[in-house]
C-alpha positions in Angstrom: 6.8 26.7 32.7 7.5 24.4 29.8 4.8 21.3 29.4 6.0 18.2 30.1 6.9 16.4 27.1 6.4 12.5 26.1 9.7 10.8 25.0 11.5 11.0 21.9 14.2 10.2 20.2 17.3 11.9 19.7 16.9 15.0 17.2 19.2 15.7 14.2 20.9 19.2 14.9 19.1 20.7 12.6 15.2 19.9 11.1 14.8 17.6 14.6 13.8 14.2 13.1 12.5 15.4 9.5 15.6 13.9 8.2 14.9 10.5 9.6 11.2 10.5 9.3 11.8 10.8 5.4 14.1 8.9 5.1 12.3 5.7 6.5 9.0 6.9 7.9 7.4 3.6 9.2 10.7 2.2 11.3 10.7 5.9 12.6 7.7 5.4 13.8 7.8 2.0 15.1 11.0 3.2 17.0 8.7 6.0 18.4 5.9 3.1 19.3 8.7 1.4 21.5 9.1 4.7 23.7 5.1 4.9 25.2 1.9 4.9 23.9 2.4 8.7 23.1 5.6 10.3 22.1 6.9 13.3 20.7 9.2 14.1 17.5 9.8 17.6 15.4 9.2 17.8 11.9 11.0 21.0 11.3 9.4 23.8 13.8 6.0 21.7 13.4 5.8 19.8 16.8 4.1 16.2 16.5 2.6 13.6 18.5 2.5 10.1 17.5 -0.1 7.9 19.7 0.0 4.0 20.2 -3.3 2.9 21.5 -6.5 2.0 21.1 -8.3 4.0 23.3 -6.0 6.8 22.0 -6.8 6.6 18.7 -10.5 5.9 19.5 -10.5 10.0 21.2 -8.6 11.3 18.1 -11.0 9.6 15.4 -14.6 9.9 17.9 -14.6 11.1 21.1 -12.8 14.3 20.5 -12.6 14.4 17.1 -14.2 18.2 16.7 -10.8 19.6 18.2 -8.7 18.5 15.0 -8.5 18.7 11.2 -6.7 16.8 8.6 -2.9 17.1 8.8 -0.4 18.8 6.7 0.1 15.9 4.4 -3.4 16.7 3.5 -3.5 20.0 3.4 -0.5 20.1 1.0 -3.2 17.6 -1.0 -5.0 20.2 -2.2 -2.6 21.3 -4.6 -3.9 18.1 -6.4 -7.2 17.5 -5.0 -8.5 20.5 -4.3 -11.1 20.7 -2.4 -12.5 17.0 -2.5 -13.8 15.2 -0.1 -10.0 13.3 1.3 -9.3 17.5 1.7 -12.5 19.7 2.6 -13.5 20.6 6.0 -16.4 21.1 8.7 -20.0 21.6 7.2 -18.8 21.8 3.4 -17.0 18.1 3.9 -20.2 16.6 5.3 -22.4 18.0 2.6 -20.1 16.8 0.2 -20.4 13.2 1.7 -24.1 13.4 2.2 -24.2 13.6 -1.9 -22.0 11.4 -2.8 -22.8 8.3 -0.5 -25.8 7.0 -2.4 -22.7 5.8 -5.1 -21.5 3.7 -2.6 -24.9 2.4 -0.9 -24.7 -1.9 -0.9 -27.0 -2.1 -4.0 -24.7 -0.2 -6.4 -21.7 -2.0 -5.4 -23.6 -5.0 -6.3 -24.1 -3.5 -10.0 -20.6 -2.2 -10.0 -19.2 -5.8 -9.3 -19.9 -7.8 -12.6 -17.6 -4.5 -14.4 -14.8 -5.4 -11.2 -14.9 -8.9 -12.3 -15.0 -8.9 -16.1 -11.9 -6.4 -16.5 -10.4 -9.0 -14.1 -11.1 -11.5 -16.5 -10.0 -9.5 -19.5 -6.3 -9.4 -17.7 -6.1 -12.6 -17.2 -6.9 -13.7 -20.6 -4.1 -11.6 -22.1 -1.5 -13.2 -19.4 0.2 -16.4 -20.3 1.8 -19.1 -18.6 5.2 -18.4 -17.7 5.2 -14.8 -18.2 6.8 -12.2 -15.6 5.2 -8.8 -15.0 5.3 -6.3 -12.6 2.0 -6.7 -10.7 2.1 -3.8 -9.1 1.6 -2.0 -12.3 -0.6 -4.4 -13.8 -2.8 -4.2 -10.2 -2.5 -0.6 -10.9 -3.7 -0.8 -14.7 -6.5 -3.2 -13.1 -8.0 -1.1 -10.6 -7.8 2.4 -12.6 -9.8 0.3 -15.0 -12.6 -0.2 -13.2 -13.1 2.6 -11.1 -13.1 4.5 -14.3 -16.2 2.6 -15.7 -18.0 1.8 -12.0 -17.7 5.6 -10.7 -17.0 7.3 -14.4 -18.9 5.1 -17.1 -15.8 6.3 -18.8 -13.4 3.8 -20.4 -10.1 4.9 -19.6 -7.9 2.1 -21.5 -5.8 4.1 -23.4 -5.4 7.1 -20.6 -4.2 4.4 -18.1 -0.8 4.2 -18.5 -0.4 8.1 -18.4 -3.2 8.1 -15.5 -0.5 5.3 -13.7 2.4 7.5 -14.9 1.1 11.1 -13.4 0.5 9.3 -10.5 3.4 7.9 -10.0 5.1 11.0 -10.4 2.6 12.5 -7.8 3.5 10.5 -5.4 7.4 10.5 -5.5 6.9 14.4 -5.6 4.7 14.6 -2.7 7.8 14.3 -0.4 8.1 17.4 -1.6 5.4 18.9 -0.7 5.9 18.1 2.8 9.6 20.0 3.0 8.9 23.2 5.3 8.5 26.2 3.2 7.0 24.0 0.7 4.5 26.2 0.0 7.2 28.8 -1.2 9.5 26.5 -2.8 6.5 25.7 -5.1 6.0 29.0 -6.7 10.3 28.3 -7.4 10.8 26.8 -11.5 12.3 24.6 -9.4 12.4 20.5 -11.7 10.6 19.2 -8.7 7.4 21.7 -9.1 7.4 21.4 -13.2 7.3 17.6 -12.6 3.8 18.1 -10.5 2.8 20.5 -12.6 2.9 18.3 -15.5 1.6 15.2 -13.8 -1.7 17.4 -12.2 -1.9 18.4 -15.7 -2.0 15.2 -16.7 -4.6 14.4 -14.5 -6.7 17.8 -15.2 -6.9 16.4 -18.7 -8.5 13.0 -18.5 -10.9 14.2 -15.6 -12.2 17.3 -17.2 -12.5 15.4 -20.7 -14.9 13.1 -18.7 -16.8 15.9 -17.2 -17.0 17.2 -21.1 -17.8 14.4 -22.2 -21.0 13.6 -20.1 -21.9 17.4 -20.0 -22.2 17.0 -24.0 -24.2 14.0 -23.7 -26.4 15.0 -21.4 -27.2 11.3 -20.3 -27.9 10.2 -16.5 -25.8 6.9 -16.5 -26.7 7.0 -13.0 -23.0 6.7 -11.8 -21.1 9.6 -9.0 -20.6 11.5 -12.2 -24.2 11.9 -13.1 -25.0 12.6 -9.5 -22.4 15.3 -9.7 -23.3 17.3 -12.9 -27.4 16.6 -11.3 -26.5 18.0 -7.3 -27.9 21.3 -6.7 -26.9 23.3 -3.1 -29.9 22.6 -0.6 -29.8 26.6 -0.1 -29.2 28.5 -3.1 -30.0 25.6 -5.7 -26.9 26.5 -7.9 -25.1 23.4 -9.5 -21.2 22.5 -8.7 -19.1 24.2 -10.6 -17.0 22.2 -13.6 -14.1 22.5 -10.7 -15.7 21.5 -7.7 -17.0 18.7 -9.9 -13.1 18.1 -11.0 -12.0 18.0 -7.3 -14.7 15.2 -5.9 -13.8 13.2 -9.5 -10.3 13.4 -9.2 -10.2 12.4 -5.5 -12.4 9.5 -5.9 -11.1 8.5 -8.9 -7.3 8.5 -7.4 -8.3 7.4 -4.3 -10.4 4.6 -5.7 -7.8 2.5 -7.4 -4.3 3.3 -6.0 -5.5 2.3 -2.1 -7.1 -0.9 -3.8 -4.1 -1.8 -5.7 -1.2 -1.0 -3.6 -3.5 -3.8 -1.1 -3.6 -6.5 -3.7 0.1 -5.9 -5.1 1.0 -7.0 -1.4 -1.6 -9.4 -0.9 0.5 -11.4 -3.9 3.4 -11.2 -2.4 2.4 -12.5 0.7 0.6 -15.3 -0.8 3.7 -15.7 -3.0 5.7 -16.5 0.4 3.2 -18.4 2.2 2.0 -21.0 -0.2 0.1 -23.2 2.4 -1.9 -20.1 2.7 -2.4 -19.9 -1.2 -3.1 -22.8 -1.4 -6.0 -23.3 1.6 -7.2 -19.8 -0.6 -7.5 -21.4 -4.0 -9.4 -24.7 -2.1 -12.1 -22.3 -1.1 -12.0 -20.7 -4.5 -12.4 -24.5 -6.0 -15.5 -25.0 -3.6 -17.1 -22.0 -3.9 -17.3 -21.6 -7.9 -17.1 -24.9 -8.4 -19.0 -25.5 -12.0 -19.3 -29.4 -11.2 -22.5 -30.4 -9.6 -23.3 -33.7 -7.5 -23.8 -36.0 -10.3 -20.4 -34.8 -12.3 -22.3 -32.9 -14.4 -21.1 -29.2 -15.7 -23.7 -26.7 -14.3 -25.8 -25.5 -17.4 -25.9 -21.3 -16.8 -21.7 -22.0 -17.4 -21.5 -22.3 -20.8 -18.8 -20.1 -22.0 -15.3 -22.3 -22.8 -13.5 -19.4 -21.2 -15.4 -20.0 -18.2 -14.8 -23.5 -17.3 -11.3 -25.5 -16.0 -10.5 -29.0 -17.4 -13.7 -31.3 -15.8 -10.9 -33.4 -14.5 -9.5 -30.6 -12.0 -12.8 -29.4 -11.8 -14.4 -26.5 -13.3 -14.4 -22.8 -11.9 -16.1 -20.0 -13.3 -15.9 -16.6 -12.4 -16.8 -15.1 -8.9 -20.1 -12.9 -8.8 -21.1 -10.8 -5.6 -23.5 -13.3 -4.6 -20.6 -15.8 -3.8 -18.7 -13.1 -1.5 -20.2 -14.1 2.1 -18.9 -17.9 0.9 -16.0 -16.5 0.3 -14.9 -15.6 4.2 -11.1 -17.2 3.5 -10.2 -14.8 0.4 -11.1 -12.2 2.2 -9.3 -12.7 5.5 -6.1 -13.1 3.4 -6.9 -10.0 2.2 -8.0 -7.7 5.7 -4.4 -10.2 7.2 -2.8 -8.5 4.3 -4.4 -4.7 4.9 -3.1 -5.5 8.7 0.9 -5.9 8.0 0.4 -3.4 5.1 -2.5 -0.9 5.3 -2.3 1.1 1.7 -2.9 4.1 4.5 0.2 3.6 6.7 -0.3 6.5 8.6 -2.8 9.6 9.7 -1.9 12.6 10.8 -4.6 15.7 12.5 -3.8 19.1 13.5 -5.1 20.2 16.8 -7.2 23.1 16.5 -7.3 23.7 20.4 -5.3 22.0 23.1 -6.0 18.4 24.1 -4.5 15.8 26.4 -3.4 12.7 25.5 -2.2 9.8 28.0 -1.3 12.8 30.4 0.4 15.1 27.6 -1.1 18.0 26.8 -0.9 18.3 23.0 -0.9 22.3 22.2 -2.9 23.7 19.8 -1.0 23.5 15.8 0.7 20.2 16.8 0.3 17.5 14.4 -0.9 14.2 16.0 -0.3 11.5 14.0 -1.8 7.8 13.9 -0.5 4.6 12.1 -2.4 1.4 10.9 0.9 -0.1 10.0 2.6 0.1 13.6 -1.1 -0.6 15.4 -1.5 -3.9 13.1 1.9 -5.6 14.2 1.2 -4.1 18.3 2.0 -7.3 20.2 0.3 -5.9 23.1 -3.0 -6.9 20.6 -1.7 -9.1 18.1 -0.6 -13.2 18.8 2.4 -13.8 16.2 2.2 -9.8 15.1 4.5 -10.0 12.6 3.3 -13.6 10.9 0.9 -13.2 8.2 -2.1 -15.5 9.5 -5.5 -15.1 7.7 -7.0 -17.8 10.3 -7.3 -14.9 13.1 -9.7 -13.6 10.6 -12.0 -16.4 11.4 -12.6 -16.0 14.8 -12.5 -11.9 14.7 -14.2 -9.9 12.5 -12.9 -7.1 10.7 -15.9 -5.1 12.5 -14.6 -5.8 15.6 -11.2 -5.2 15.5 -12.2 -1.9 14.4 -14.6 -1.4 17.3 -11.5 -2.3 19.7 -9.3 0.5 17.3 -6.5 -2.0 16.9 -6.8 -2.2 13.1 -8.1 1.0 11.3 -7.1 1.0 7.4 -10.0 2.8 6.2 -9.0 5.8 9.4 -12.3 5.6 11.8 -15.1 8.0 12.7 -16.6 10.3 10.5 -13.7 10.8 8.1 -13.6 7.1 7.5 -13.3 6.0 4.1 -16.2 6.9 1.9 -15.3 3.7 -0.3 -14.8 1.0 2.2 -17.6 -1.6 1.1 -16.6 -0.9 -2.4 -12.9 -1.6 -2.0 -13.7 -4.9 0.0 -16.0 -6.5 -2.3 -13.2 -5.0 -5.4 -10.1 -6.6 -3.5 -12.0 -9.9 -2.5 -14.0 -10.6 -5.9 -10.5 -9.5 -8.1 -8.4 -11.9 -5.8 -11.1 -14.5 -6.7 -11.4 -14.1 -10.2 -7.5 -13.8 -10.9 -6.4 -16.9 -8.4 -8.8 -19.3 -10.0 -6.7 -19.1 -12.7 -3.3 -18.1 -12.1 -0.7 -18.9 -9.3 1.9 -16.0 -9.2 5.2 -16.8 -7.8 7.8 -13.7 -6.9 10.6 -13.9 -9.3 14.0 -14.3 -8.1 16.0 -11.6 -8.2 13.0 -9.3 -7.1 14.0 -6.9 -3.8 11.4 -6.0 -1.3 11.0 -2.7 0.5 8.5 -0.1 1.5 8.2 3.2 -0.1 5.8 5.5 2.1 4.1 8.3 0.4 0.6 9.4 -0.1 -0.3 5.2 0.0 2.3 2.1 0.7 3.6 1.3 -2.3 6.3 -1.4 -2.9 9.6 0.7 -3.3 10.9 -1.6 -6.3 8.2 -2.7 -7.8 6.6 -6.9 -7.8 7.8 -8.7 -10.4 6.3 -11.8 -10.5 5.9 -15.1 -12.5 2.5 -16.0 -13.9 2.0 -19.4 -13.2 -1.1 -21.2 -14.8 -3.1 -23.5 -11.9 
């Protein structure tokens, strides 16, 4: 007898719903949310799963989490990625993790954060009033920057435009990767695979002239790198290899910049249409850094002329890390931002035994997929789902919607995100040091539309207008 199956929509003739998933992947699966807190769709012969529901999603991430593995989106990953640590698996993946979470323990991040805030400041110096630029390019530029120097202690100015460009390419192609028979079509001259190839190459390049680079130095800069070329196996006592080295680079150094700028590109562009929000932001921003003391008087240890506003408007210097727990309204715009559009839109796990889920038994080889996007505009958990409200952020902490699993961008148990406290203090201090400064306004004739691949990207770019304050 046949298991029971959760509802679904109606399937294409042929591929079931692969057609319809790729073609607009998060209003397929807010479709699917509207059928039951599980459903069931067809990608091809590979059966799926989608689940809508906290305690759901709590037994895929925690409870049960031993009976899956990363999905096929990820699995195709390692074409790129190899095996880093978004990829690897079981006792290899938590070794991995063991090593390489000292680079994110609190006290580095604090030393990482005057290099997040003075490329910041270098960006904005070279914008002027009235200009229009894409900011999800220069967000992207922004963010490669710095986790090139934080992670790296590499300076990867003139690479980033080809690092931005590969990447780009990456994730258009990826699509690809996720046709079935993928994995045959690659070894095809088809354009499609020498288009990856080149942009991996590309890639390959910069990372392994880092590795180089260090290797011939022989300096511990005491970044991840260092860490890296220094780790030796707890059994055998070999070093990693050049490409296992390459794989945990190239991960975090991908992983490090596009999540954190696909977050800010649409933290703009919300800001850009709720100005009262803006606005409340940049009053906190005048408070907070404020360079005026009680008796009128500019604060001595700001001395740079770069540093200050016009007296009369009152000054504002730059953020530092010690101003981030004063900063609690810049950084609910950006967690109400990472809510409507989590830079991870969706995560998907392969069962590696049979499981039930809200009644269903899920079979063993079916994908179950997860989505931050459609959990962060639930009604069910959300008052005015769809509104973008920072205020909720005030009276409910981050932590604690992610202890109820209704608002997971960084995924949840032990695969969470290896980089979370570094990409909040990044996001909040950047969106600090840029809106002292600058308002940006969305230019006219820009359109506005999803594009989900590997992240959430904006599908035509932002252009925006640089507006001085």
């Amino acid at each position: 007898m046949e298991p029971k199956l959760p509802p679904s929509q109606k399937p294409n003739l042929i591929g079931g719903h692969f057609r319809r998933f790729r073609k607009d992947p998060t209003g397929f699966l807010t479709t699917q949310s509207k059928l039951g807190d599980v459903s069931f769709f067809r990608m091809g012969s590979q059966p799926a799963y989608f689940l809508n529901h906290p305690d759901l999603v709590r037994d895929l991430f925690v409870v049960n989490a031993h009976k899956f593995m990363k999905g096929r989106a990820l699995q195709r990953a390692k074409n790129l990625l190899g095996e880093g640590l978004l990829t690897s698996e079981g006792e290899f993946h938590l070794r991995q993790r063991r090593m390489i979470q000292p680079a994110f323990h609190r006290t580095r991040i604090a030393e990482y954060a005057a290099s997040m805030v003075d490329f910041a400041e270098r960006m904005s110096e070279s914008w002027n009033d009235g200009d229009e630029r894409d900011i999800d390019k220069e967000m992207m530029h922004l963010t490669l920057q710095i986790v090139g120097k934080t992670l790296f202690s590499a300076n990867v100015e003139d690479d980033a435009d080809a690092v931005g460009g590969a990447m780009t390419a990456v994730s258009k192609l990826f699509d690809f990767l996720l046709l079935p028979y993928s994995e045959w079509l690659q070894k095809l001259p088809l354009p499609q695979t020498r288009r990856f190839n080149q942009a991996r190459a590309t890639l390959n390049s910069v990372i392994y002239g880092i590795i180089n680079d260090r290797r011939r130095s022989g300096k511990d800069t005491g970044d991840l790198l260092s860490m890296l070329l220094m780790a030796r196996d707890e059994d055998d006592g070999r070093a990693m290899s050049d490409e296992q080295i390459r794989d945990e680079a190239l991960t975090l150094f991908l992983a490090g910049h596009e999540t954190t700028s696909n977050a800010l590109t649409f933290t703009w562009y919300l800001l850009s249409q709720n100005p009262e929000k803006a606005e409340k932001m940049r009053a906190e921003l005048d408070r907070v850094l404020s360079t005026i003391g009680k008796d009128g008087v500019i604060e001595p240890e700001q001395t740079r002329r770069s540093e200050i506003r016009d007296p009369q408007s009152g000054g504002v210097r730059p953020p530092t890390i010690d101003d981030l727990p004063n900063l609690k309204y810049t950084e609910a715009v950006l967690a109400e931002s990472m809510r409507l559009y989590p830079p991870a839109w969706a995560v998907g796990r392969l069962a590696l035994e049979e499981h039930a889920f809200g009644g269903y038994n899920v079979p063993q080889g079916a994908l179950v997929l997860v989505s931050p996007f459609v959990a962060g505009r639930d009604p069910r958990f959300w008052e005015k789902a769809d509104e973008f409200i920072p205020e909720r952020w005030l009276t409910q902490s981050v932590k604690e919607a992610g202890q109820k699993n209704i608002y997971f961008p960084f995924g949840g148990g032990v695969r969470r995100c290896i980089g979370e406290s570094f990409a909040w203090a990044e996001g909040t201090l950047l969106l600090a040091a840029i809106a002292r400064k600058w308002r940006l306004e969305l230019a006219p004739e820009q359109k506005i539309g999803l594009q989900p691949m590997i992240t959430l990207r904006p599908k035509y770019g932002m252009r925006m207008r640089i507006e001085s304050r």
